[in-house]
Phi, psi and omega in degrees: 000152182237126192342323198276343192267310177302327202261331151330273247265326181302120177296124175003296180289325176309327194251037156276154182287294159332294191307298221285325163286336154268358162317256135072236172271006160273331160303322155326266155353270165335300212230313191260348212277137167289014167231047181284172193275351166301298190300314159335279175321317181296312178325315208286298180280348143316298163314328184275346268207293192273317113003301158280313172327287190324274172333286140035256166288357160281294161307313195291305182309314150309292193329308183300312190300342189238006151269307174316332172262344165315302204279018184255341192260331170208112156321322168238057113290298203287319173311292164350301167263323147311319207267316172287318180306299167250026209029051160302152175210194196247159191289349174241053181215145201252146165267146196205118186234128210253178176202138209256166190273330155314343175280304189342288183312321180308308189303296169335304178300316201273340153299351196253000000 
């Protein structure tokens, strides 16, 4: 086959000048442009990615900021959560900690 025989068989509209620039520039585009639409999209969908986070942690802060002024607001709440949190107790008095066998495993994984 021959250069002359291939360039036949491409059909009329391929061998407009026009078709052929925009051809082109939309490859352009698609694929070599330092703003192409691939790295866009990956772009995009970071940003939406990075977005929940945010909300995320916009809620968690909240939550923590108003556990925090409780226990900054009534002493027994803050007695309550030093005794769950860090186990505290009074000096005449025993701690007894029970653990259901799902944390048991849990606690277990996360030692290893």
């Amino acid at each position: 086959m021959k250069w002359s025989d291939l360039i036949e068989k491409i059909p009329p509209v391929f061998k407009n000048k026009y078709v052929i620039t925009i051809i082109l520039f939309l490859l352009w585009i698609i694929f070599f442009d330092a703003n192409n639409l691939i790295s866009r999209v990956r772009e995009r969908m970071e940003l939406n990615k990075l977005k929940a986070e945010k909300e995320y942690y916009l809620e968690k802060i909240e939550s923590d900021s108003s556990r925090l002024m409780e226990l900054r607001t009534d002493n027994e709440n803050l007695e309550k959560f030093a005794r769950e949190q860090y186990r505290m107790k009074n000096p005449d008095e025993d701690i007894y900690i029970i653990i259901s066998p799902e944390e048991e495993k849990k606690n277990i994984k996360d030692t290893r």
